[in-house]
Backbone as JSON Lines, residues from 0, in Angstrom:
{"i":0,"aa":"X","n":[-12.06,22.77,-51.23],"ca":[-12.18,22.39,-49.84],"c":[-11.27,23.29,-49.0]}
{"i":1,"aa":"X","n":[-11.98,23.75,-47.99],"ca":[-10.76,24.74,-47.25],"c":[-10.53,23.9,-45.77]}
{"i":2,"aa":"X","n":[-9.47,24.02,-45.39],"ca":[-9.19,24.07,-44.39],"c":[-8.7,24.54,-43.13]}
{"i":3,"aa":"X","n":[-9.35,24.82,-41.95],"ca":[-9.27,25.64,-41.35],"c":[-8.72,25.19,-39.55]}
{"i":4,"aa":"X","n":[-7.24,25.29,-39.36],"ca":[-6.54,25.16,-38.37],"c":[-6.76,26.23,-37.5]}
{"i":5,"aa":"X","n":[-7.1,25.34,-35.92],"ca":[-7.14,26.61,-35.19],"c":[-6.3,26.18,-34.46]}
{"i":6,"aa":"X","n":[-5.27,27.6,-33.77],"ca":[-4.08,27.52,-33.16],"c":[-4.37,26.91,-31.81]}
{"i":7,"aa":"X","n":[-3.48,26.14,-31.51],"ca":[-3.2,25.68,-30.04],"c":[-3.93,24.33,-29.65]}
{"i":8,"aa":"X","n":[-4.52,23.76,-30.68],"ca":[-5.31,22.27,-30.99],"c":[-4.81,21.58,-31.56]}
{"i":9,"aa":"X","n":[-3.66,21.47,-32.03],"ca":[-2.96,20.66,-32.99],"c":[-3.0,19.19,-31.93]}
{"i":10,"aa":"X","n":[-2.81,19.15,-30.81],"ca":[-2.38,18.28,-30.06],"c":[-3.85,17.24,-30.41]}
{"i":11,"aa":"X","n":[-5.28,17.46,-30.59],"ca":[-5.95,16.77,-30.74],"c":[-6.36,16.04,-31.78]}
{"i":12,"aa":"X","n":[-5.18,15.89,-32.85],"ca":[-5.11,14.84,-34.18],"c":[-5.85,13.45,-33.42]}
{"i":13,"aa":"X","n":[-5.7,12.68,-32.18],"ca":[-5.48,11.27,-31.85],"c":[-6.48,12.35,-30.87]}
{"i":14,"aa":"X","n":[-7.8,11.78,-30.51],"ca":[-8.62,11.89,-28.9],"c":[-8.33,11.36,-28.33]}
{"i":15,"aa":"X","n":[-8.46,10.0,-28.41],"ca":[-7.75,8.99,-27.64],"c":[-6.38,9.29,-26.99]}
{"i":16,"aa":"X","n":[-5.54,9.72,-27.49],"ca":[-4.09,10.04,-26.63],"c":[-4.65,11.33,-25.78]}
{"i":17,"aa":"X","n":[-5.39,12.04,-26.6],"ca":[-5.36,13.26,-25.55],"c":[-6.57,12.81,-24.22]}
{"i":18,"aa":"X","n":[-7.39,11.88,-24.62],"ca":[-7.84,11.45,-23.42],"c":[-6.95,10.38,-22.32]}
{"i":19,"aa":"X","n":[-5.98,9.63,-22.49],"ca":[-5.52,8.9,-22.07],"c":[-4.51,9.84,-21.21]}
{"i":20,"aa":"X","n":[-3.83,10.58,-21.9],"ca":[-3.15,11.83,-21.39],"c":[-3.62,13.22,-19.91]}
{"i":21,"aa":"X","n":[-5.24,13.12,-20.19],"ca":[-5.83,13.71,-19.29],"c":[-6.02,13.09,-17.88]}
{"i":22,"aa":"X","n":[-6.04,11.03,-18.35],"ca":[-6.53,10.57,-17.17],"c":[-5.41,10.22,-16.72]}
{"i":23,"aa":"X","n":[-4.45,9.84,-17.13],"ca":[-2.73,10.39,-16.14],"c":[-2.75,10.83,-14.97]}
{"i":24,"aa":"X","n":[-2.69,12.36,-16.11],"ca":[-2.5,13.32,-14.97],"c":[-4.02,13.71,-13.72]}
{"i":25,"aa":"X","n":[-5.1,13.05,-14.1],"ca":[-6.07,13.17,-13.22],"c":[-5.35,12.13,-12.23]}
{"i":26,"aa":"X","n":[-5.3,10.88,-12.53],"ca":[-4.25,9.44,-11.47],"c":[-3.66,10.39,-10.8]}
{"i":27,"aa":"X","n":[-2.92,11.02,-11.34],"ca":[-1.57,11.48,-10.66],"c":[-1.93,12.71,-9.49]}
{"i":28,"aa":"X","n":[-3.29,13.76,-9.88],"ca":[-3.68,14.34,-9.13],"c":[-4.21,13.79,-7.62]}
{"i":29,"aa":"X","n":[-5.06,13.36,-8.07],"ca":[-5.91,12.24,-7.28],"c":[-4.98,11.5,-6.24]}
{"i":30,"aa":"X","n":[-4.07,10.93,-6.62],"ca":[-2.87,9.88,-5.83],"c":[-2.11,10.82,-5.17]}
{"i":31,"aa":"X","n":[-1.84,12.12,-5.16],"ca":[-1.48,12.53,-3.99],"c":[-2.15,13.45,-3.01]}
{"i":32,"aa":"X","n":[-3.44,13.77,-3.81],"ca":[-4.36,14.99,-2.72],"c":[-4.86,13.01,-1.85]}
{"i":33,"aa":"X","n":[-4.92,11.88,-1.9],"ca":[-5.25,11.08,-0.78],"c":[-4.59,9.85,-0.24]}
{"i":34,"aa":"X","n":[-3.34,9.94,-0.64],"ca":[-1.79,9.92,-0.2],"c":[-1.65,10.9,0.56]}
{"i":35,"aa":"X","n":[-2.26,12.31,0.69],"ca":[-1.65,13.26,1.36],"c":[-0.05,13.69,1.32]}
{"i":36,"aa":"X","n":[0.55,12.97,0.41],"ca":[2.1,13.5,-0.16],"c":[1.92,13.79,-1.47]}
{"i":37,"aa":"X","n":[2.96,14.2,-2.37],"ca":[2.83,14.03,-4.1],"c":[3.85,13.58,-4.01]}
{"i":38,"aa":"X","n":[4.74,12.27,-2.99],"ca":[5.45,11.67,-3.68],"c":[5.34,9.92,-3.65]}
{"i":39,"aa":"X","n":[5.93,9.43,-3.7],"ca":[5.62,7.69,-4.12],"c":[5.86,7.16,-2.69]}
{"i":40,"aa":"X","n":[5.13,7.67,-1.59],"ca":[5.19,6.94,-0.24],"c":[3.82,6.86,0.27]}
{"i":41,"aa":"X","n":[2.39,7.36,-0.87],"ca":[0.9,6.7,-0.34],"c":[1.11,5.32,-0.77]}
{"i":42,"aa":"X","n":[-0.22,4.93,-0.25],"ca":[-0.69,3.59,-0.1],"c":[-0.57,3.38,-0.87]}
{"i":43,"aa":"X","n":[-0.11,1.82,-1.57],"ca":[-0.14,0.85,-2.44],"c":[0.92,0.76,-2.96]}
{"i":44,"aa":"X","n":[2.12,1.74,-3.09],"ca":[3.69,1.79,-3.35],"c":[4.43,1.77,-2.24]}
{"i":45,"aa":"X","n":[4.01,2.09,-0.68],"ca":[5.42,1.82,0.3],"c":[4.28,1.17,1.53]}
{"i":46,"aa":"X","n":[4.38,0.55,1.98],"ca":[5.93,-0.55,2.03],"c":[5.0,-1.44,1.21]}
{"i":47,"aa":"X","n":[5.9,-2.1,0.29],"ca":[5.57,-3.81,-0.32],"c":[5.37,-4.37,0.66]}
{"i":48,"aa":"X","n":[4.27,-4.91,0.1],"ca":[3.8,-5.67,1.46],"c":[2.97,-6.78,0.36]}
{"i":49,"aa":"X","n":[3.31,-8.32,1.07],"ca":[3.07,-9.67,0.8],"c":[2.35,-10.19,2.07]}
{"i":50,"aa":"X","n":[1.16,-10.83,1.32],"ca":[0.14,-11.67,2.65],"c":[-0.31,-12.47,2.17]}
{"i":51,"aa":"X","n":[-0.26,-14.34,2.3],"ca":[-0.57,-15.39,1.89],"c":[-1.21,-15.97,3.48]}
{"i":52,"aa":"X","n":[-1.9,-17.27,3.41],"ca":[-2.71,-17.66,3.98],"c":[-2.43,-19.01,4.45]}
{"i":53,"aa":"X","n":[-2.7,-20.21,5.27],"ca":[-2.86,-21.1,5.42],"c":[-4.49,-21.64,6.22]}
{"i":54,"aa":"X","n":[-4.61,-22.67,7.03],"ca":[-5.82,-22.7,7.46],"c":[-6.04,-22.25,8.62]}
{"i":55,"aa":"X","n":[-4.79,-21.85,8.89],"ca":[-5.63,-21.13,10.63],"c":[-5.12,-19.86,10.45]}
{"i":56,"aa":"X","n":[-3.83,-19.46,9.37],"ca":[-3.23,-17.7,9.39],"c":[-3.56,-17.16,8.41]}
{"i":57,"aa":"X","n":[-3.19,-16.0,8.7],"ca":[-2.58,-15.04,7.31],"c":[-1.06,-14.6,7.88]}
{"i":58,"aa":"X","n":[-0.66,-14.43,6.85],"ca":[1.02,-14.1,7.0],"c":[1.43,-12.84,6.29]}
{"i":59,"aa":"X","n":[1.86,-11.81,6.65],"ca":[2.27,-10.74,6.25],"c":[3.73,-10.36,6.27]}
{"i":60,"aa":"X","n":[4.34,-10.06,4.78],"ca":[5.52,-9.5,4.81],"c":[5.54,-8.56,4.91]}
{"i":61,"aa":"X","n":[6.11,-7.14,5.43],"ca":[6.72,-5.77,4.85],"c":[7.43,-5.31,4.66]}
{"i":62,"aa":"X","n":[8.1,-4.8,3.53],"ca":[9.41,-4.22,3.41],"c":[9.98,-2.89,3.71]}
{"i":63,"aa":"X","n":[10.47,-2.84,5.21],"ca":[10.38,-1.09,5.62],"c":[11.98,-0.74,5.77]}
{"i":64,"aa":"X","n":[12.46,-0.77,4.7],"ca":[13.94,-0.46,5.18],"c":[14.46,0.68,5.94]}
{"i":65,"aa":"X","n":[15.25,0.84,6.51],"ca":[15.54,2.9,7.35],"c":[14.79,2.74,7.68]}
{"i":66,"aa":"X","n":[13.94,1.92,8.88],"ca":[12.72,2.31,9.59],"c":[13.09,1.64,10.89]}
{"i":67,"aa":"X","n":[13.5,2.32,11.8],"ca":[13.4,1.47,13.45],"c":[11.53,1.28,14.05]}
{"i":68,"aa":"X","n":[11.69,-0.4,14.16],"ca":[10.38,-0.7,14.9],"c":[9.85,0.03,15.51]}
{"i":69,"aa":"X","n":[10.47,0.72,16.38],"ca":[9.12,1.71,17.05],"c":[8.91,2.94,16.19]}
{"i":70,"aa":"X","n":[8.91,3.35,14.73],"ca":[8.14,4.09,14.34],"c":[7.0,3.34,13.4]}
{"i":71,"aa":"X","n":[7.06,1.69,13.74],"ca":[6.24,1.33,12.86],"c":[4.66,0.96,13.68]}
{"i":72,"aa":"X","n":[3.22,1.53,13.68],"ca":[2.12,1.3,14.44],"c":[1.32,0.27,12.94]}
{"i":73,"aa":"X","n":[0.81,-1.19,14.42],"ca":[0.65,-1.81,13.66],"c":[-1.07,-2.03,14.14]}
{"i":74,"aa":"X","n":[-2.43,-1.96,13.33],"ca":[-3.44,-2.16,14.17],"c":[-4.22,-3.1,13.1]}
{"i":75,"aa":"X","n":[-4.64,-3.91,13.89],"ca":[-5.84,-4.96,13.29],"c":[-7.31,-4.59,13.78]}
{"i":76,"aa":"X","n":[-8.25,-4.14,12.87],"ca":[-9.6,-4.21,13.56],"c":[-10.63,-4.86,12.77]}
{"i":77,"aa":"X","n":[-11.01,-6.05,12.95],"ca":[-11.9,-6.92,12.47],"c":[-11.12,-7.5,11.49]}
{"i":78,"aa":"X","n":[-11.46,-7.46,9.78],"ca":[-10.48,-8.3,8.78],"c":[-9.81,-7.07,8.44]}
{"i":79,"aa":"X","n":[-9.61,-6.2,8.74],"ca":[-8.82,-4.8,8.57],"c":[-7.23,-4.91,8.9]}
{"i":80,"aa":"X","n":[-5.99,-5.04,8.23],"ca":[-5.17,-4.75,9.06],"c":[-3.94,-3.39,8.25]}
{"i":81,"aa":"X","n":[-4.02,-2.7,9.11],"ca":[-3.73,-1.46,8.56],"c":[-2.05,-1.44,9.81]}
{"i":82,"aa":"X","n":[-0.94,-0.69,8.3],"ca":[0.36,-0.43,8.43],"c":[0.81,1.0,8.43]}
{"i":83,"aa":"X","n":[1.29,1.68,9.8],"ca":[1.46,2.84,9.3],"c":[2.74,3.34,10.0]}
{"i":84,"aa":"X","n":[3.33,4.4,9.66],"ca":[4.46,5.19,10.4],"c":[5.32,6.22,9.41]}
{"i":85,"aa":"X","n":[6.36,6.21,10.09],"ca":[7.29,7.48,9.57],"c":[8.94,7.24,8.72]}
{"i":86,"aa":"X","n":[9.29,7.79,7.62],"ca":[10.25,7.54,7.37],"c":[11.04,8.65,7.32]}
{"i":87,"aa":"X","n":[12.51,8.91,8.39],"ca":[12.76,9.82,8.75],"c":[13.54,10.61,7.12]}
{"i":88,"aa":"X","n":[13.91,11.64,6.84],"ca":[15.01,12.09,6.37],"c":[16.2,11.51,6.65]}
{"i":89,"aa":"X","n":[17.48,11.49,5.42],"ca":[18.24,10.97,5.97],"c":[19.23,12.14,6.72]}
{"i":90,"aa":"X","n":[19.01,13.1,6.86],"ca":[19.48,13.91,8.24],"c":[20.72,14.62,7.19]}
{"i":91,"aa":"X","n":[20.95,14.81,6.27],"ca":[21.85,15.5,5.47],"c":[21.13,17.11,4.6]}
{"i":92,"aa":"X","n":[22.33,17.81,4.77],"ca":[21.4,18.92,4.71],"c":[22.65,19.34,3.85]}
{"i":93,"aa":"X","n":[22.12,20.52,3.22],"ca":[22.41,21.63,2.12],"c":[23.21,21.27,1.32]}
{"i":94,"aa":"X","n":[22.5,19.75,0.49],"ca":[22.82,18.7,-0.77],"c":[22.21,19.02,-1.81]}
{"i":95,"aa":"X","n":[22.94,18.92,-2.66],"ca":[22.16,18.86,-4.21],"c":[22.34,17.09,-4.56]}
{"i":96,"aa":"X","n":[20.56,16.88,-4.8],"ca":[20.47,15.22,-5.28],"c":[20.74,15.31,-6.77]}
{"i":97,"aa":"X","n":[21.24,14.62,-7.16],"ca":[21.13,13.72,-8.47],"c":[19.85,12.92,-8.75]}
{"i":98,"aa":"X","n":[19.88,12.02,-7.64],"ca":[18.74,11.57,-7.82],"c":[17.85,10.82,-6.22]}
{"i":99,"aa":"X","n":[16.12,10.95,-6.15],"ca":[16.22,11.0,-5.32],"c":[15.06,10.41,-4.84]}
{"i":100,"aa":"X","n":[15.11,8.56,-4.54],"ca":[13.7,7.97,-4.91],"c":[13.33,7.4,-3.01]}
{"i":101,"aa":"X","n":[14.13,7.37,-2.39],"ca":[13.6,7.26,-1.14],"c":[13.13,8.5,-0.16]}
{"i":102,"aa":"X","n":[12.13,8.93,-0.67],"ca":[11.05,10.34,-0.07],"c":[11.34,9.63,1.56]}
{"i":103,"aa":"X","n":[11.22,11.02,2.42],"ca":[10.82,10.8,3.91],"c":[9.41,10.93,3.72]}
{"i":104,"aa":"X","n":[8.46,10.69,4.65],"ca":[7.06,11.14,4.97],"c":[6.33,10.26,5.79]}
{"i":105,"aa":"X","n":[5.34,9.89,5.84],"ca":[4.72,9.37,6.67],"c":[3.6,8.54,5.53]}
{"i":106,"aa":"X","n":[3.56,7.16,6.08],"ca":[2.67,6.24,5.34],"c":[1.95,5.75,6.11]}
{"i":107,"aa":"X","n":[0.65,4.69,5.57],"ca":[-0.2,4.33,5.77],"c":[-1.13,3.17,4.86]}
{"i":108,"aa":"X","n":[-0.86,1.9,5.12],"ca":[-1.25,0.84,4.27],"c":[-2.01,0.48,4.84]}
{"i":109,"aa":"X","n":[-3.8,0.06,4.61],"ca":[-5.03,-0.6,4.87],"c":[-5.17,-1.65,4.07]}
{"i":110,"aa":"X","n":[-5.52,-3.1,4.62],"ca":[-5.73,-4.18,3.59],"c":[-6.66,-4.93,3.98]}
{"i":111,"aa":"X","n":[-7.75,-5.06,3.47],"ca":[-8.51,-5.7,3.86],"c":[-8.66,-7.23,3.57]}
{"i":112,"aa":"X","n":[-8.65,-8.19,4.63],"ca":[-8.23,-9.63,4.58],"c":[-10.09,-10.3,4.24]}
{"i":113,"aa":"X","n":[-9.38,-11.46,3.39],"ca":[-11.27,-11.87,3.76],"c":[-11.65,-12.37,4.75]}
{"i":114,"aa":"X","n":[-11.5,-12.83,5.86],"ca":[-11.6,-12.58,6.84],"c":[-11.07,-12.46,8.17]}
{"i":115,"aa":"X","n":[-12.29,-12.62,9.32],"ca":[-11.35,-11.51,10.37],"c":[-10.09,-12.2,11.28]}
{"i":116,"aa":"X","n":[-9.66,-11.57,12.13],"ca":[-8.43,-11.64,12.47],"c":[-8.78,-12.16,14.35]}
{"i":117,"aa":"X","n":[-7.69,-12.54,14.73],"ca":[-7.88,-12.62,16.45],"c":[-7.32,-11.73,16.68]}
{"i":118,"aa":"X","n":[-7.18,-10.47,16.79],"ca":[-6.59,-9.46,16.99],"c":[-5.82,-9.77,18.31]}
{"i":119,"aa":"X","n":[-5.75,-10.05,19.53],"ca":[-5.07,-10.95,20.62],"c":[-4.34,-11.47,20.4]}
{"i":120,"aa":"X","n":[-4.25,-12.54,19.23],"ca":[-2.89,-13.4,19.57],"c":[-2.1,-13.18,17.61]}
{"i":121,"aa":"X","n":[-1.9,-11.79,17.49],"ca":[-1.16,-11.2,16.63],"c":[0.37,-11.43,16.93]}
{"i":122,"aa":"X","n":[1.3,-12.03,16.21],"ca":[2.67,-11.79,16.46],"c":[3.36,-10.94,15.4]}
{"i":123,"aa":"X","n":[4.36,-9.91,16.15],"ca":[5.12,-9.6,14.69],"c":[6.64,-9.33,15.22]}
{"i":124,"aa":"X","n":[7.13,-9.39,14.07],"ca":[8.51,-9.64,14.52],"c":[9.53,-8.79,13.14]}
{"i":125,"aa":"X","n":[10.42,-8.19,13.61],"ca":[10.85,-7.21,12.89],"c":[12.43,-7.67,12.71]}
{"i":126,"aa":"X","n":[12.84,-7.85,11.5],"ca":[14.59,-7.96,11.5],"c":[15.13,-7.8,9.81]}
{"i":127,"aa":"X","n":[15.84,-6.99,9.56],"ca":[16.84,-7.12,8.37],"c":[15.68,-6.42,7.43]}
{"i":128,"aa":"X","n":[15.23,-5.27,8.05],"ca":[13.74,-4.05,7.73],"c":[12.82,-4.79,7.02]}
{"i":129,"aa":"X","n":[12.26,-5.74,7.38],"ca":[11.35,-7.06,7.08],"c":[10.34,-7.09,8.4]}
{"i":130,"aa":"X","n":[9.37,-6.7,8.32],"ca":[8.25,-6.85,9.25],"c":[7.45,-8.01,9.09]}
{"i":131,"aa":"X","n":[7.36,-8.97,9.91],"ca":[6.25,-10.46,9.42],"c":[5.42,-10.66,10.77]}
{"i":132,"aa":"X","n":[4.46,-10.79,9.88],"ca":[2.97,-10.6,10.75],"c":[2.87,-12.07,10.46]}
{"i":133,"aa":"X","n":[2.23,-12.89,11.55],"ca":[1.46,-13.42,11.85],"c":[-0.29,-13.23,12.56]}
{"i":134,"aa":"X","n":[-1.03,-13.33,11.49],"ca":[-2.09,-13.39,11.69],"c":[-3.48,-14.27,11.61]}
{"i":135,"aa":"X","n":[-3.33,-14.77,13.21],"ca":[-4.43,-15.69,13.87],"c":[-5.62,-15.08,12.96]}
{"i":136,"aa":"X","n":[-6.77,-16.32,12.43],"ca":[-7.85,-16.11,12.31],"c":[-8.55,-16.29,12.98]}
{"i":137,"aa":"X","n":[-9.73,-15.84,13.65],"ca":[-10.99,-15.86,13.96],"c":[-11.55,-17.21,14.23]}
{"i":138,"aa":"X","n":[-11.8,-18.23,15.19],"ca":[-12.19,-18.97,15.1],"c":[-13.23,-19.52,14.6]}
{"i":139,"aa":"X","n":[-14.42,-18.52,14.33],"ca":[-15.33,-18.46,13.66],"c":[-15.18,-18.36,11.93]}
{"i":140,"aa":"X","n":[-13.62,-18.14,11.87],"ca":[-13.73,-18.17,10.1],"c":[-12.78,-19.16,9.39]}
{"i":141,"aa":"X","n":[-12.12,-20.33,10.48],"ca":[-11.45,-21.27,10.26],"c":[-12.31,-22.4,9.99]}
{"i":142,"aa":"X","n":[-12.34,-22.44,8.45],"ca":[-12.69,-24.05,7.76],"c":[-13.09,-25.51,9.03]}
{"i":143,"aa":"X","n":[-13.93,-25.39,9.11],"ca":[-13.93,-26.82,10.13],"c":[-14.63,-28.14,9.35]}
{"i":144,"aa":"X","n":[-13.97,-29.13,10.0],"ca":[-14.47,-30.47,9.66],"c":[-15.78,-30.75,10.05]}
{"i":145,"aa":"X","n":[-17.02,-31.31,9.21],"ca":[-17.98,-31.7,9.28],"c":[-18.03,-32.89,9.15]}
{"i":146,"aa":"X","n":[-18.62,-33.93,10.16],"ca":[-18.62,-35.29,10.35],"c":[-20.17,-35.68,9.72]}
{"i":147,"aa":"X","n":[-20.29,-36.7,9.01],"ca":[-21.09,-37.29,8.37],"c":[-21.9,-38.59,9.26]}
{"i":148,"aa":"X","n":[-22.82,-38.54,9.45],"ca":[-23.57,-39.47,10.1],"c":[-24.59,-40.36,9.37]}
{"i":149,"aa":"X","n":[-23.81,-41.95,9.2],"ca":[-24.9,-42.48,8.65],"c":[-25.93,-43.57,9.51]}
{"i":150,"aa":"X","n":[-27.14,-43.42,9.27],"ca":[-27.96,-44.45,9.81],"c":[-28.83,-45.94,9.66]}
């Protein structure tokens, strides 16, 4: 029986790893050509953001630390409510990091609610880099009581 090694394939003993390995780094491609950064400030990693419900809201947390309110634009359109703005540099220059996990750049969070919003009577309120949304529903998508008529 002969066997015959060809150079520079060794890595494909396991397909499976070398496929699991390919789709990584495809994730990883992918997540920043539409992030538009390659670092951990696209959508779905900045800002944490928490949204629970009751019968007439939705409630939104965000966690935007180093961020003064007015770089934060906040827009609701239909059940859409999308988070976006800027996180400056911290203004220090000709440093060598050690280490270095709060990127500046510019973000952008879209979430789509199940349903829609009163875009009008939106409150938000910003303190201790904690953004909380209050969000009116739609009168048309608030649960209503149906009265039973017997004869």
């Amino acid at each position: 029986m002969a066997v015959i090694r060809y150079p520079g394939l060794s890595y494909f003993s396991n397909p499976f790893e070398e496929l699991a390995r390919m789709q990584r780094q495809m994730d990883r491609l992918f997540g920043s050509l539409v992030s538009g950064t390659s670092g951990a400030t696209g959508s779905g990693v900045f800002p944490a953001l928490n949204i629970d419900e009751d019968a007439d809201n939705f409630y939104a947390r965000a966690e935007l630390p180093g961020i003064k309110p007015g770089d934060i634009e906040i827009s609701v359109v239909g059940n859409t409510l999308t988070l976006s703005g800027e996180r400056k540099a911290d203004g220090v220059e000709n440093v060598s990091y050690h280490r270095r996990e709060r990127m500046p750049g510019c973000f952008r969070k879209a979430v789509t609610l199940p349903h829609e919003i009163n875009g009008e009577a939106v409150r938000a309120e910003f303190a201790n880099g904690v953004l909380n949304l209050v969000l009116p529903k739609a009168e048309h998508a608030k649960p209503r009581k149906i009265a039973v008529k017997s004869e």
